[in-house]
C-alpha positions in Angstrom: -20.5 56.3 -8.7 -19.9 52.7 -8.4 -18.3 51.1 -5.2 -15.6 49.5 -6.5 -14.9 53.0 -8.6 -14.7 55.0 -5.8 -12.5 52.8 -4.0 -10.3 52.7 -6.7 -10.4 56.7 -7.5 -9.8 56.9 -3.2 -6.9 54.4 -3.8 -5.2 56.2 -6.3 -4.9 59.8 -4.8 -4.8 58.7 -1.1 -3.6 55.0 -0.8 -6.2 54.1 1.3 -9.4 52.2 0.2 -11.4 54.4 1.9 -9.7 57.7 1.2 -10.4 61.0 3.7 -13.0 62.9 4.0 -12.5 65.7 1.4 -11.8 62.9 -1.0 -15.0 61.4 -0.8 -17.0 64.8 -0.8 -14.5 65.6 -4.2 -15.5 62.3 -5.5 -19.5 62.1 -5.0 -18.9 65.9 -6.6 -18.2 64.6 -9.6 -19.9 61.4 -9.8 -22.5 63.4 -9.3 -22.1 65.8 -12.0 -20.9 62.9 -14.1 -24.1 60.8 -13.5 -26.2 63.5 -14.5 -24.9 63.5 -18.4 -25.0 60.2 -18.4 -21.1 59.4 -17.4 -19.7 61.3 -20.6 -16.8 63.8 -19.7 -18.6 67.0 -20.6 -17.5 70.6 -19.7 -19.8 70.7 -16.5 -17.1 67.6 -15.3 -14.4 69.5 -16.4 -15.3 72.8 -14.6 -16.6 70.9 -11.4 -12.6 69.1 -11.7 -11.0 72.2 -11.8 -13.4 74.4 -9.2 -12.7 71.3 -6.5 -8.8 71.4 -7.6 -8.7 75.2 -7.1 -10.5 75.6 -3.9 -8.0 72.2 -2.7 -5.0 74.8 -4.0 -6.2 77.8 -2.1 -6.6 75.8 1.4 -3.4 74.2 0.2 -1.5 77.5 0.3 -3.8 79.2 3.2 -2.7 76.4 5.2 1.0 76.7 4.5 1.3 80.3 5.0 -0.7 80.0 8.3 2.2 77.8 9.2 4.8 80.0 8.1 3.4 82.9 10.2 2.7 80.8 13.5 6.8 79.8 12.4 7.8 83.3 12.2 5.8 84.7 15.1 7.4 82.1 17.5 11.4 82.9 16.1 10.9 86.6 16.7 9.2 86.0 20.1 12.4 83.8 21.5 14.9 86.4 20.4 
């Protein structure tokens, strides 16, 4: 994926130039898996999408209801 792409792919989902981590793993993903069929959007790009979109979902919600419990646990403790 070109430079100036990637910077403005990380600019647009993270407002920063050089976007986080997972962002540039998700990115090189499918740059990746773009480059290979020649930069047309085939169903391999579409799958590889939606694949990194679920598994950013599922730690999305893992995440939150790890917080929920830790919440929960520390209420019922101080009663």
């Amino acid at each position: 994926m070109d430079e100036n792409r990637r910077k403005a792919v990380n600019y647009l989902l993270t407002g920063d130039q050089q976007g986080s981590p997972g962002t540039r793993i998700a990115g090189e993903i499918l740059g990746r898996v773009a480059a290979r069929d020649s930069g047309r959007l085939t169903g391999r790009v579409v799958v590889a999408g939606l694949v990194i979109l679920g598994v950013a979902g599922l730690a999305f919600v893992a995440y939150r209801l790890l917080m929920l419990d830790l919440i929960l646990t520390l209420v019922g403790e101080s009663d």
